[in-house]
N, C-alpha and C positions, 0 to 999 in steps of 0.2 A: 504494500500500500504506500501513495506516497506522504510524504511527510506533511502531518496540517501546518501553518503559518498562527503561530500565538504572538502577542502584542501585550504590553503594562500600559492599559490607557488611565482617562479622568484622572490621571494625577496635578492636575491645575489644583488651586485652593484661594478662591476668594478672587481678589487682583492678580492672583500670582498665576503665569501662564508656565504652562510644563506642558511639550509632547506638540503633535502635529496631528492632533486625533482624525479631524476629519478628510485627510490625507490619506492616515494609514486604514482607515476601516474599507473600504473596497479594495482590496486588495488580502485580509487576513481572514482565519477561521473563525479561530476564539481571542477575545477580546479577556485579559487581565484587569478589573475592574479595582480602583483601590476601593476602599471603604471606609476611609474618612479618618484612621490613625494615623497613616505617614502623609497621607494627600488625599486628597478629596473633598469635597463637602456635601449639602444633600443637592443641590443645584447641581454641580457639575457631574456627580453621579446621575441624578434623573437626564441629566441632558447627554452622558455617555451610554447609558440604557435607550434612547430613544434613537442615537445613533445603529446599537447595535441592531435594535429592529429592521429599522430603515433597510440594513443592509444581508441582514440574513446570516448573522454572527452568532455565535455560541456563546452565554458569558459563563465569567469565572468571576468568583472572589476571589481578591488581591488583602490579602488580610497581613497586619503588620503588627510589630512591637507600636505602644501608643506615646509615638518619637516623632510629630511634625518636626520640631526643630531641624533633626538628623535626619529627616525624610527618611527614618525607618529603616537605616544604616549601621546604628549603634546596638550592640547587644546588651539587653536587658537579663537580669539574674531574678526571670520571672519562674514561680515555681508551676509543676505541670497542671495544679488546678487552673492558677491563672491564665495560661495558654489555654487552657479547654475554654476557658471560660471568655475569653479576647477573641477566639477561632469565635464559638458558635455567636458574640453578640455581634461581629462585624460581618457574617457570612450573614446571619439575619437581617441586619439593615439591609443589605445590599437586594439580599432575595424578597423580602419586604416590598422594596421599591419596585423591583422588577416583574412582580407579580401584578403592579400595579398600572405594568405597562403588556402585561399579557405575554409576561416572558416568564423566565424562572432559572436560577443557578443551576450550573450544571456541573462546576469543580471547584477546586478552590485551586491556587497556587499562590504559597505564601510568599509575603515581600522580602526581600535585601536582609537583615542580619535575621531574618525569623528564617526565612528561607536558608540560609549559612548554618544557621545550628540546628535546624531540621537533619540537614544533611551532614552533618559532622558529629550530633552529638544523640545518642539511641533514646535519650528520655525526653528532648526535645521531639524527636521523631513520633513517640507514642503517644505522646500528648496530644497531639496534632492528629494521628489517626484516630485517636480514640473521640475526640471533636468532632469528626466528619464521621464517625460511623454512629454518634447521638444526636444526631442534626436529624430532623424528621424525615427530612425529604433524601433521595439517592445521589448521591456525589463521588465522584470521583478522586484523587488529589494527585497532581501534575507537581513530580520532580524531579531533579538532574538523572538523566541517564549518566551512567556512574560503572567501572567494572562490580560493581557490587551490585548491582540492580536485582541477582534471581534473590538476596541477602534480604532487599526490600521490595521484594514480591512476597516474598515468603510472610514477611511481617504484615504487609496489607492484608494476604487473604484470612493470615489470623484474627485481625480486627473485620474481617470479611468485608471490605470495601477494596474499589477496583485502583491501579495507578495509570499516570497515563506518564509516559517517560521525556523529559525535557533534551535538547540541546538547544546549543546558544549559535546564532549566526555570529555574531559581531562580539565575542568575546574569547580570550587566549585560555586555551589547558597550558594546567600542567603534567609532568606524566604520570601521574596518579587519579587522572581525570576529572579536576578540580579546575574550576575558576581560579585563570589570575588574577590578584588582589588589586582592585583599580590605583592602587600606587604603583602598579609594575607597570614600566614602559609600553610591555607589550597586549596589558591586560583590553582595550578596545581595538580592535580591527580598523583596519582603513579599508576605504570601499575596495578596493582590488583583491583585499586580503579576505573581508568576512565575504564576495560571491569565492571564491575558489574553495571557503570551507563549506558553503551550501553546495555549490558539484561537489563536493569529494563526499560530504553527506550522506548526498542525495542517489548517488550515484554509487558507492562503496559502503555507508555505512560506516565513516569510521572520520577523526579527525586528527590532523598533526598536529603534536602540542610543539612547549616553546622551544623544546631541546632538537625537533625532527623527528622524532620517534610517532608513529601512527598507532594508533588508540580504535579499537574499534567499539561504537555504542550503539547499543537498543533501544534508539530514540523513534519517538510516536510524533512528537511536535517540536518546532523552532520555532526559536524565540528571537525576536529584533525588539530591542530594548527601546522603551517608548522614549527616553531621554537621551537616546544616542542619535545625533544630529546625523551623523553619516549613514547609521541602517535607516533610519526612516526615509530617508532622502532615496532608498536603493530599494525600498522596498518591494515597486513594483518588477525591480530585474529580477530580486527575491523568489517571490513569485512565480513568474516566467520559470526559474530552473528547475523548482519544484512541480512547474506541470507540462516541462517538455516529455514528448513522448519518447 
């Protein structure tokens, strides 16, 4: 199957503009919705909900540590109740809202350092499946395709909720199949750089990290970062390579 196209939209907040939203939605699958912790508000969410309509998008909750400041970058030493309890009330707004526009959440995928200790650390992980598998409605949870992935397969189906496996277009591995840290040089791609890792993708399944060495991942969806001025700009070539025949 080929790989779906995911986005982190509505992260604007009030005056503050973030993202190229109505650029990027004709052209993606599923739509990363924030939910009002690291960015968002209930306006820019109702108004990224109406978009998604519009266009025939799948949404996601984009749920975060509650860090506007640090746009949801900084990690919090929140314990696992907390996290259950941050997951289900921001998955609820957002599904709330969207119910009110004749849609409905369909996954979550968490933000920047929730998302970072999801994937590095096993009780942030649980917490977070254990969240989405108390959530009334059926959800999903989208994260990093990882050599460890059948590790957290195994853990999903025990909390019997499904995953759905991320990679990033416009962002560096390292050879342990990790995000580079955005203070590494090479941690954002330049548009020449992140199309040739959507073919190699797209096309092998697999991606070069920073050293050369080829990595191969069991990714279901790419990701172009809503705040990365050069993927969004790229994203209709994006696109394109993902549905050449």
């Amino acid at each position: 199957m080929a790989l779906l196209l995911n986005c982190d939209l509505g992260e604007s907040f009030g005056a503050w503009q973030m993202g190229l939203d109505h650029d990027v939605f004709p052209h993606i699958n599923q739509a990363n919705i924030a939910c009002g912790f690291h960015a968002g508000d209930p306006l820019v969410m109702l108004n990224t909900l109406q978009l998604a309509k519009q266009h025939g998008v799948m949404i996601g909750a984009h749920p975060a540590y509650p860090d506007l400041v640090g746009f949801g970058r900084r990690s919090m030493n929140c314990s696992s109740q907390e996290i259950r309890a941050l997951m289900l009330y921001q998955i609820g707004a957002l599904d709330g809202m969207a119910q009110s526009t004749g849609q409905s959440v369909q996954y979550v995928k968490p933000h920047g350092a929730l998302y970072n200790d999801m994937m590095a650390k096993v009780e942030v992980r649980q917490a977070i499946m254990q969240a989405i598998k108390d959530y009334h409605g059926t959800l999903t949870l989208m994260l990093q395709a990882t050599p460890q992935w059948q590790q957290h397969k195994q853990e999903a189906y025990a909390h019997g909720i499904e995953l759905c496996f991320e990679a990033f277009a416009d962002r560096g591995y390292d050879d342990a199949g990790r995000l580079l840290p955005r203070s590494h040089p090479s941690a954002l791609h330049t548009r020449a750089d992140m199309l040739a890792q959507v073919q190699q993708l797209n096309a092998h399944g697999s991606i070069t990290t920073v050293s050369g060495k080829t990595l191969e991942l069991h990714a279901d969806s790419l990701c172009v970062h809503g705040d990365n001025l050069a993927g969004v700009q790229a994203i209709a070539e994006v696109k394109a390579l993902l549905t050449a025949p």
